[in-house]
VEXGU-621527 format. One record per atom (N, C-alpha, C): x, y, z negated. Coordinates in steps of 0.1 Angstrom, whole numbers, plus 5000, padded with zeros to 4 digits. Layout:
XYZ;...
// end
This chain:
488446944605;488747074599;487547154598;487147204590;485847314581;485747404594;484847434601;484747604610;485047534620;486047464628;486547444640;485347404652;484047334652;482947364662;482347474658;482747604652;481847724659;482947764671;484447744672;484847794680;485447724691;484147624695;484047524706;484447574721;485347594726;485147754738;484047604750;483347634758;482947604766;482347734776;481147714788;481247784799;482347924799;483147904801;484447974805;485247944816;485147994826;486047934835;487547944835;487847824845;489347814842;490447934847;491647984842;492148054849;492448084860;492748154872;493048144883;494648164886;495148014884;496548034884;496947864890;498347904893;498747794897;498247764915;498047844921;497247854934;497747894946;498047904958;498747984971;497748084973;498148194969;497848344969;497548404989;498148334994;498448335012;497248215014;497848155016;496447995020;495248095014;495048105003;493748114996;493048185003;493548295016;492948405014;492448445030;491248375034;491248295047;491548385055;490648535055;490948665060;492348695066;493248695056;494448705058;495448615068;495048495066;495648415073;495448415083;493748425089;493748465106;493948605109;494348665103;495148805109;496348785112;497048715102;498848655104;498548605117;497848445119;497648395129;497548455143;496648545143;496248605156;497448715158;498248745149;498848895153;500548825154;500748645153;501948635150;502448545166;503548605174;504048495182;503448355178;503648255190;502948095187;504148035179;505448055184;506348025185;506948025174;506348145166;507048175150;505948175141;504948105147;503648095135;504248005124;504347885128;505247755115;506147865107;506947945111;507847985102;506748115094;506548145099;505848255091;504748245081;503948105087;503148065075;503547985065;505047965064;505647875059;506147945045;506848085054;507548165043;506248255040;505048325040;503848325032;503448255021;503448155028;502748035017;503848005003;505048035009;506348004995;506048124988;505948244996;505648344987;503748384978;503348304986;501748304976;501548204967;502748074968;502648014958;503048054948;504148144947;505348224938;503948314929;503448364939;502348524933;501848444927;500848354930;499748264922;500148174907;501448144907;502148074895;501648154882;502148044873;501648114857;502948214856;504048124858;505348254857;505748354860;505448384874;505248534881;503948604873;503048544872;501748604865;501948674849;502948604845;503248684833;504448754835;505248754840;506148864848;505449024848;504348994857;503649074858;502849164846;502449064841;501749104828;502949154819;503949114820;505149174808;505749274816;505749334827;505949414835;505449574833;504249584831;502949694827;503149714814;503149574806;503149614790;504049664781;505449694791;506649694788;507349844796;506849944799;506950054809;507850094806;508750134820;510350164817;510550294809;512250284802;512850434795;513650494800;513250654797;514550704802;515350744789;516550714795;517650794786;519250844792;518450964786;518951054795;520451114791;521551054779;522551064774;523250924769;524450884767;524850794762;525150814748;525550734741;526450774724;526750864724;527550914735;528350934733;528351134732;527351114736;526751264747;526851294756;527251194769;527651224778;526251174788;525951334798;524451294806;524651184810;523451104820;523650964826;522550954834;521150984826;520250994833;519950844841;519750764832;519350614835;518350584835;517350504837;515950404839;515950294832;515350244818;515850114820;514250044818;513949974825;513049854829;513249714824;511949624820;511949494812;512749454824;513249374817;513749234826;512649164836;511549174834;510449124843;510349224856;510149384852;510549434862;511349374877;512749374871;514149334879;513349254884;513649154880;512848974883;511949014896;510949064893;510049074906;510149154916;511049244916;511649364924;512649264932;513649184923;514549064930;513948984946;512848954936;511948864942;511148934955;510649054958;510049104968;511349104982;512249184975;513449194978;514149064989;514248954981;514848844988;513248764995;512448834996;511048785005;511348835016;511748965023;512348995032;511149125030;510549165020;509649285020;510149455024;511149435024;512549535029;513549555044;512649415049;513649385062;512449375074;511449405077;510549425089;511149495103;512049595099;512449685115;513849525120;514349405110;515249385118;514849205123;513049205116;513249085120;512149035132;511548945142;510848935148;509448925139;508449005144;506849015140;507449005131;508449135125;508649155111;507549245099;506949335109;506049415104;504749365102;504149215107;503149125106;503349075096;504449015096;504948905085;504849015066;505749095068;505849185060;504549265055;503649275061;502549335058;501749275049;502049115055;501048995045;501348955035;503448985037;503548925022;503549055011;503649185016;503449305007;501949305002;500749245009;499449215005;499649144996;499849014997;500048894982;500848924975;502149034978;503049114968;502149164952;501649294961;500949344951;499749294943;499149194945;498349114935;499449044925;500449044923;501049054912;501549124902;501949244908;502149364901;502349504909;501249574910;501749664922;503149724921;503149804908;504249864903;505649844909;506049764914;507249724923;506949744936;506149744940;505249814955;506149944957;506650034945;506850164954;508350144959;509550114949;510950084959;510650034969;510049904971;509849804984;509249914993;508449974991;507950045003;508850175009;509450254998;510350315004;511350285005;511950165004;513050125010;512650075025;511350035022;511049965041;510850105043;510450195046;509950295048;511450405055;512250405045;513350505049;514250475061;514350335069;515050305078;514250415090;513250405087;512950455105;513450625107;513350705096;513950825092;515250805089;516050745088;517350755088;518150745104;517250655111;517550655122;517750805133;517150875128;517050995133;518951055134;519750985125;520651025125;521650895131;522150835139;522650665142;523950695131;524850755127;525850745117;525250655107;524350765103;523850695086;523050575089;522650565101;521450415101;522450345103;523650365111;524450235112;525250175097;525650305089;526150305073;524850205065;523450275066;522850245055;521650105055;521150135068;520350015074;520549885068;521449855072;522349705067;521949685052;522349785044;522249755027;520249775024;519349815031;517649875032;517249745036;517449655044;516949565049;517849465046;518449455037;519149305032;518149255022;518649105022;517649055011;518549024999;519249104995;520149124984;519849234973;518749174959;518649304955;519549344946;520349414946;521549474936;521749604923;520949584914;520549684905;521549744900;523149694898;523849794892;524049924901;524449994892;524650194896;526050184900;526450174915;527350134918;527550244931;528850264938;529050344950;528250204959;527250294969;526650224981;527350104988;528750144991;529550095002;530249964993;530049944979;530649794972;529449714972;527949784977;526749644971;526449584987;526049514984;525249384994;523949424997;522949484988;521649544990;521449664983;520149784990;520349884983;518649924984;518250034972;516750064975;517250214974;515550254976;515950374981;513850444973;514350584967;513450644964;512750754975;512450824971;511850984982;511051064970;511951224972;511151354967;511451424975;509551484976;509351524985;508951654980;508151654973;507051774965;507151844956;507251984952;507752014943;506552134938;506752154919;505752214915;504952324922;505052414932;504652524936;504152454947;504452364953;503552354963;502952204969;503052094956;502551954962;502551924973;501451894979;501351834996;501951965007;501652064999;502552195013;503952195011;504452045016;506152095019;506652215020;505852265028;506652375034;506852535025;506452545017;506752595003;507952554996;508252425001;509652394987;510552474989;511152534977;512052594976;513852544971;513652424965;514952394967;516352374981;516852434973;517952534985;519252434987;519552425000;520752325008;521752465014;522952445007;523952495010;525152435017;525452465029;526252375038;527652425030;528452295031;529352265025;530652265034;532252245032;533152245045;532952125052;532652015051;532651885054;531351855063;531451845080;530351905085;529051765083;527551835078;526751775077;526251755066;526951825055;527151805039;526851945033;526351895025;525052025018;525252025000;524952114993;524952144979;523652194975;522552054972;521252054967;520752174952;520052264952;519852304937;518452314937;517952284932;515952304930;515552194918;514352154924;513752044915;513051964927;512551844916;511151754920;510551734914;509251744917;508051744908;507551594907;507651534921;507351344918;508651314926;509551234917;510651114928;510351004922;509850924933;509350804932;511050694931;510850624917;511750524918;513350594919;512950694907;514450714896;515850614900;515550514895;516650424900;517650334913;516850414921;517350374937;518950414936;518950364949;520650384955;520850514959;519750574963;519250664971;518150764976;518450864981;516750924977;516651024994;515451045000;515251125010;514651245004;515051375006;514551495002;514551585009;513451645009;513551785016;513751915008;515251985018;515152125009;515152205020;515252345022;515352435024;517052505030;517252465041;518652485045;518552615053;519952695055;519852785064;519152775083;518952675082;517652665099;516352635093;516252605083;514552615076;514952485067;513352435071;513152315061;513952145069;514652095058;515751985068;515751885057;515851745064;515651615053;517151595056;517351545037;518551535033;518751375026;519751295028;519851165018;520851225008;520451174996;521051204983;521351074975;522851084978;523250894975;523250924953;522850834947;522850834935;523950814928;524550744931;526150714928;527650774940;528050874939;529550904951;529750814954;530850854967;531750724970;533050714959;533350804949;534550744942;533550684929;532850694926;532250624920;531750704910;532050844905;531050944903;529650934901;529151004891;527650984897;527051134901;526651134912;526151264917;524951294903;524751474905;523951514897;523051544903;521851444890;520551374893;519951394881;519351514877;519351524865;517451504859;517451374856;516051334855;515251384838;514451464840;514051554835;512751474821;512151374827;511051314820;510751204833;509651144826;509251034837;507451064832;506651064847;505451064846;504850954834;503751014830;502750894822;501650954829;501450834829;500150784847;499450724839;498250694846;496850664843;497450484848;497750454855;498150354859;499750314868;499450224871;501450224879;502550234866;501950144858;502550224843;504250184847;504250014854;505449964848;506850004861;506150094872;507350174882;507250294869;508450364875;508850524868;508650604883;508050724876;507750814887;508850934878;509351004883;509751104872;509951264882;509951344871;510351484875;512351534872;512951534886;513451594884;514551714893;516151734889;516751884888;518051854899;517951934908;519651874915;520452054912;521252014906;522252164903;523852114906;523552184924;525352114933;525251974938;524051914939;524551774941;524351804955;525251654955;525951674971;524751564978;524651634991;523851554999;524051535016;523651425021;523851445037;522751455048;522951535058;521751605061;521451495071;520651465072;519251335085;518651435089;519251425102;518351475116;519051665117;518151715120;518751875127;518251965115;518952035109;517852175105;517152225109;515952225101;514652295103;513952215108;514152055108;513351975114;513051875105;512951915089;513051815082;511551705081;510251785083;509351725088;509251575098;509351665108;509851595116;510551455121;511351495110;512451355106;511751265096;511051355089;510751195077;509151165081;508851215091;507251155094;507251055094;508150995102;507650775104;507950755093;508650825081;509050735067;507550755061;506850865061;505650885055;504750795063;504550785080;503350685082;503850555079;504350495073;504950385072;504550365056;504650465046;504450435031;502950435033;502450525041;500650535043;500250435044;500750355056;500550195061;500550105049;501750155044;501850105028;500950115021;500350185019;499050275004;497650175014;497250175027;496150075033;496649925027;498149915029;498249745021;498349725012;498749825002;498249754985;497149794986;496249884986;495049904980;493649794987;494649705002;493949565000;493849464996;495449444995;495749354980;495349354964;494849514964;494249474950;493049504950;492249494961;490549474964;490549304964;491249264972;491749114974;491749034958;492649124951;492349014938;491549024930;490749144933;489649164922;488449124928;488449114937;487349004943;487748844945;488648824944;489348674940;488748644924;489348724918;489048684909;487148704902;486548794907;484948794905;484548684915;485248664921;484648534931;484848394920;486048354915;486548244908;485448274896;485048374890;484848334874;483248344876;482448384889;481048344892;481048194898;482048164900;481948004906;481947894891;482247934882;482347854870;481647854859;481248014858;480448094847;478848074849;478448004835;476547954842;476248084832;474948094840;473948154830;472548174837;471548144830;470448134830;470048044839;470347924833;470447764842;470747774853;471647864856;472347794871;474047884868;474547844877;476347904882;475548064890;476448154884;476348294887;476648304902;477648234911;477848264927;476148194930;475948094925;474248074934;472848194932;473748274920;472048364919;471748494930;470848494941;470748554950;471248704943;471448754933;471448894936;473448944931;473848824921;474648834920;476048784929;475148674943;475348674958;475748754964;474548854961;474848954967;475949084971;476149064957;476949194947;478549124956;478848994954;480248914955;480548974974;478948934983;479348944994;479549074998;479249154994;479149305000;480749354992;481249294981;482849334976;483749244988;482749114991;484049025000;483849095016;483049135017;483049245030;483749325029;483949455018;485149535019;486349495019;486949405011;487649335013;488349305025;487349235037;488249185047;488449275051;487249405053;487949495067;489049525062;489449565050;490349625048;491449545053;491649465049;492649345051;493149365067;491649295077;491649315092;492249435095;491949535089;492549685093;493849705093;494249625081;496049695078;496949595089;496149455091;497249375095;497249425111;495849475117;495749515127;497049635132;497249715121;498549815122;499349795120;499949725116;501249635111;501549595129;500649505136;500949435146;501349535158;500849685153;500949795165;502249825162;502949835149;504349855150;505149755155;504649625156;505649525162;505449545174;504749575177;504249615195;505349715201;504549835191;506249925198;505349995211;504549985218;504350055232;503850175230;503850275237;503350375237;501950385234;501250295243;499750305235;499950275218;500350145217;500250175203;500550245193;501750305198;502250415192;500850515186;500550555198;499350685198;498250625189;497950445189;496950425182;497150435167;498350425161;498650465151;498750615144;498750695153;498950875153;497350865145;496550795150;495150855144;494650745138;495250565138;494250465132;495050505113;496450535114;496650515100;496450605095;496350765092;495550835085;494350805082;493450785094;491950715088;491850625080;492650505083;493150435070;493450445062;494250505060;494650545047;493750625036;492750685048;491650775041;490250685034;489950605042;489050535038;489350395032;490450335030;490650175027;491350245011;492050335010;491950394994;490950404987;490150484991;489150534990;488050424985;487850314991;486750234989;487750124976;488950104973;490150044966;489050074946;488750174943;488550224931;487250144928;485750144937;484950134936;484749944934;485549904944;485449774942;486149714932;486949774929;487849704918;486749774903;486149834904;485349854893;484149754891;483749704903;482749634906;483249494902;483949424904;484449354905;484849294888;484949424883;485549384869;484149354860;482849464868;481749414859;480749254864;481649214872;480949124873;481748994867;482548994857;482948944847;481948974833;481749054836;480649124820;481649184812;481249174798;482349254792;483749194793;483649054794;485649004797;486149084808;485449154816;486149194830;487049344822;486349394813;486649504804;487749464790;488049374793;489049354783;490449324791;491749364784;492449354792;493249264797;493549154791;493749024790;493348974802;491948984809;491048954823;492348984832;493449114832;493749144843;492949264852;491549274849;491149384858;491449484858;491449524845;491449684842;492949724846;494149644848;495249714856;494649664868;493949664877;493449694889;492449824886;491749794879;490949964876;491750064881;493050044869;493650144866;494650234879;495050094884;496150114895;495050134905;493850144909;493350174923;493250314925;493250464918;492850534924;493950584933;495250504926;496650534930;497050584945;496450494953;497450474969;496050614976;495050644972;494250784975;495250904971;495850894963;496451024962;497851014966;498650924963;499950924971;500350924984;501651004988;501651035001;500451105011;499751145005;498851265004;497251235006;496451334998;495551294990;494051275005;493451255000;491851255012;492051395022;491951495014;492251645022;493051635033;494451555032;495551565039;495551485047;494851365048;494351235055;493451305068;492651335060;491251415069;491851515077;492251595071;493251705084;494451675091;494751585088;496051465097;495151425107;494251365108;493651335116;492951445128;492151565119;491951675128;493451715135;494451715134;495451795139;495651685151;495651585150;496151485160;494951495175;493651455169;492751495172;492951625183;493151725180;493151855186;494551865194;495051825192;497051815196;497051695203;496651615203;497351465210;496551395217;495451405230;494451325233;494951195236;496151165238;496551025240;496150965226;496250995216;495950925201;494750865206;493851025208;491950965214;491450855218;492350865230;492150785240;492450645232;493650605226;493850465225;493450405216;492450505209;491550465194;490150395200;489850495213;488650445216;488750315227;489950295231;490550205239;490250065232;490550065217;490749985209;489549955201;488449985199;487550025194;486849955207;486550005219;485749955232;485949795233;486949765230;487449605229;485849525223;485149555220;484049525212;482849585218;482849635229;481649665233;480649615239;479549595236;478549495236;478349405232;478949375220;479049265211;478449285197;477349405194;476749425184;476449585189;474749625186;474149675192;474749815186;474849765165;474849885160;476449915161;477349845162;478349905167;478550005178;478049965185;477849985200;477250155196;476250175189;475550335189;476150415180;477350355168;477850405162;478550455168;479450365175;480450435187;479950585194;478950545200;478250655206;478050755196;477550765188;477350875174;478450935171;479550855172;480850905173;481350985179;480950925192;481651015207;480851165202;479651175203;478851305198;479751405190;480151305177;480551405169;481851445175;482851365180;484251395186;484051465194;483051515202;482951645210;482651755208;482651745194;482151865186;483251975176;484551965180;485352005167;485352115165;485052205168;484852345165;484252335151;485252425140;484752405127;484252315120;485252205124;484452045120;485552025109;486652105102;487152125088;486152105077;485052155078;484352105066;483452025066;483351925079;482751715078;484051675079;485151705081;486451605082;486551485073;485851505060;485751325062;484651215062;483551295066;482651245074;482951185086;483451265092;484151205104;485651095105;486451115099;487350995095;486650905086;486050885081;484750785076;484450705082;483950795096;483250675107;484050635115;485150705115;485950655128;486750535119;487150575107;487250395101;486650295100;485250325099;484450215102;483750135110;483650205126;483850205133;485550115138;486250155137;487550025137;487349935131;486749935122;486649795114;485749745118;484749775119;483349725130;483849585138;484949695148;485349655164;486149525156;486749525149;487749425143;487149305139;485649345136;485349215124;484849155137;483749245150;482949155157;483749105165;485249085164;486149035176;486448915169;486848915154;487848845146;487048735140;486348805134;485348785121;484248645126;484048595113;483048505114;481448555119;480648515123;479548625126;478748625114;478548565104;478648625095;478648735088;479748745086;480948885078;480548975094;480648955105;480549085113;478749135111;478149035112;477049035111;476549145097;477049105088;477049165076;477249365075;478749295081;479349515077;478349565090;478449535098;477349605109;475949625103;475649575094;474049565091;474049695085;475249705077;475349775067;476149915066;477349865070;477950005069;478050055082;477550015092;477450085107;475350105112;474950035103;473250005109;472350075096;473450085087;472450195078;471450085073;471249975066;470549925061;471549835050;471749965039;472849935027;472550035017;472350035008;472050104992;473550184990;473150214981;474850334974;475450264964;475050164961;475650054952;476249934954;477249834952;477449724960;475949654958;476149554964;474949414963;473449454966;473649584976;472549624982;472549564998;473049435002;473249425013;471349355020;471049335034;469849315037;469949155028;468649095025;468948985018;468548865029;468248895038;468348825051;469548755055;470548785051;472048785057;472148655053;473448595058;474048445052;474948465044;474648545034;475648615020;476248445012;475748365010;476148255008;477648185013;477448205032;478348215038;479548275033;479548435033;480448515030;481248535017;480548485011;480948475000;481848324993;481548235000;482448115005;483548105014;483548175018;484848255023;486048335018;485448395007;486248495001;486448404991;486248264984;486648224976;488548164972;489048184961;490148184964;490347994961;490147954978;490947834975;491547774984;492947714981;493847684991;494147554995;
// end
């Protein structure tokens, strides 16, 4: 046929599909390993591995892809004219919402080294489609705040942590499984709760309230369920707001529009109106804070785990297409500089990884120290493992060349989706001064950061002075509001430090010490010392299983 060798495809690498998304991803697996009973390691790497094979498939892969390309509608009337205020989402959506769902990404508080296990498969989750990331998370998220009340945790628990996912709009008490949204924020005051003005009127039926205000973001329109804060006669009080009555009614939920985002295209974020809806009050009045904090450190924990799942795949995947891709007589992973560039993204990478699974393991712990270690390790995380999520995933896409910029590659919804988990559940500012308040209020936090951190002492010199540089600045907080995240900067890195020289190959610890603790690193990736065994590290991060 005439024309057919000009369009001979050769050096092209092969897709990255068909692969164990878990196995591949060595990092990850000795974090599972080290953080998982001996006893329940076989089972846990068993059910990982089913679910990284699922992520890595062509099928899930286009799920995902028809997921984004396909972003849900609202419609907000039927034929008939009667309100309704519905979501409706591709079929691919459901499918992989199903699927997280019956992984047990919803069930952590009920199962052993549930919060290990769960952490790892919400990592290989979202290298499929984040976008389903936000139900799953506030559904895992809302048990520990509902507990505040034992009625409702004993009612609702059961249907949060089932692996039954049940999408019709149905009364709670007929389904088998249930998700759950949260609005929190409202136009006048974003991250200052404490401004909302939507007003909770106690009702005759004791515990029972009549919602009227707005929401400016409620995450996942379509839930069973929603946690809100309004404004009741004892102050500010967290309320559940079931979507559907018990006669089968639909409470008024009156969804206003749905955000259009820069990315996260294929979840619905939407703005909206409660006028009378009935709601039931979680925990005491005027304690509504209070009550939904563990649901917030728990979505934070959340925002550290996708935002390393999709550092994870955009470095998987610049890792796969320099292992295939030649130019200028050789394969792109052998050319020292573009070595370079892969090891210093496969560096950010693990800590991140090491970091989140590291806090996952403190919630299965449960002890008071760890407790405290989380008061101050997850804000910092959350402040810096976002934060570095945008840069790499931008890196990552140019080292594709222009394919990394087309969207077909897949990168550019990681572009797009990374600046995401930085600003949700509250932005750098709020991270940074979460931390000052703990800081100043809680020296137990202190103490069990540096407890945990010391674990590593004398096992790398520049760790070792960072630490000390640290301690300096921690004794300094008087008007330390304006370095606050200078300071949660280092104290993240510094954790991750202690992480990698304990965990880590010495290599990879060898590496981020050189660099992001020893100050011998550029402002650009692939400025690492060229001394290093970048070769090593970069063989590591390769995705193969």
């Amino acid at each position: 046929m005439a024309g057919t060798t000009t369009h001979t495809v050769t050096n092209q690498p092969p897709p990255l599909v068909a692969y164990d998304v878990f196995a591949a991803d060595r990092a990850l697996v000795e974090a599972v390993d080290r953080h998982t009973p001996a006893d329940l390691l076989d089972e846990v790497r068993g059910e990982l591995s089913a679910l990284g094979r699922s992520a890595g498939s062509a099928q899930l892969q286009e799920w995902g892809a028809q997921a984004n390309e396909n972003p849900p509608r609202l419609r907000t009337h039927d034929r008939y004219g009667h309100r309704i205020d519905e979501v409706d989402f591709h079929p691919s959506w459901h499918r992989l919402l199903g699927k997280g769902v019956s992984a047990g990404l919803t069930a952590a508080w009920v199962r052993p080294a549930g919060h290990v296990r769960r952490a790892a498969g919400f990592l290989v989750w979202t290298q499929v489609e984040a976008g389903n990331g936000c139900p799953l998370s506030m559904t895992h998220a809302a048990v520990p705040a509902l507990r505040a009340d034992p009625a409702l945790a004993a009612e609702w628990e059961p249907r949060l942590t089932s692996t039954v996912y049940d999408r019709d709009l149905r009364p709670a008490h007929l389904k088998a499984g249930a998700v759950f949204g949260m609005g929190m924020t409202e136009k006048q005051g974003g991250s200052d709760v404490r401004a909302n003005t939507t007003e909770a009127r106690p009702l005759a039926e004791d515990g029972t309230y009549e919602l009227t205000g707005h929401k400016w973001f409620c995450s996942a329109p379509m839930s069973d369920g929603f946690l809100v804060l309004a404004q009741a006669p004892g102050g500010l009080t967290c309320f559940l707001v079931p979507r559907v009555l018990a006669d089968g009614s639909r409470n008024t939920f009156l969804i206003q529009r749905l955000k259009d985002k820069l990315g996260n295209r294929s979840n619905a974020s939407s703005e909206v109106e409660f006028d009378g809806t009935w709601a039931r009050r979680v925990g005491e009045e005027g304690r509504g804070v209070r009550t939904i904090i563990e649901m917030v450190a728990a979505t934070r924990l959340d925002c550290v785990l996708g935002s390393a799942g999709l550092m994870r795949q955009a470095v998987a995947q610049a890792v796969h297409h320099c292992t295939y891709r030649e130019a200028f007589g050789g394969r792109l992973i052998d050319k020292p500089l573009m070595r370079n560039v892969l090891a210093d993204l496969a560096l950010e990478s693990e800590a991140a990884t090491a970091l989140a699974l590291r806090l996952a393991a403190a919630y299965d712990d449960g002890s008071e120290q760890e407790h405290a270690l989380l008061r101050l390790a997850v804000p910092a995380a959350k402040y810096w493992v976002t934060k570095r999520c945008t840069p790499v995933t931008v890196e990552a896409a140019e080292c594709l060349g222009g394919n990394g910029y087309v969207e077909e590659s897949g990168l550019p919804r990681l572009v797009r989706e990374s600046p995401l988990n930085s600003v949700w559940e509250g932005a750098g500012n709020v991270q940074a001064l979460d931390v000052l308040r703990a800081l100043q209020r809680e020296p137990q936090a202190l103490n069990a950061f540096l407890v945990e951190v010391g674990r590593a002492r004398g096992a790398d010199h520049r760790l070792d002075a960072a630490v000390k540089s640290l301690l300096v600045e921690l004794g300094e907080l008087e008007g330390v509001e304006g370095r606050a995240r200078r300071l949660v900067e280092r104290m993240a890195l510094v954790l991750q430090g202690s992480l990698l020289v304990r965990y880590a190959p010495p290599e990879v610890a060898d590496a981020f010490c050189a660099s992001r603790l020893g100050g011998d690193w550029g402002s650009a990736f692939g400025t690492l010392p060229y001394t290093l065994d970048l070769a090593s590290v970069v063989e590591r991060a390769r995705p193969v299983s």
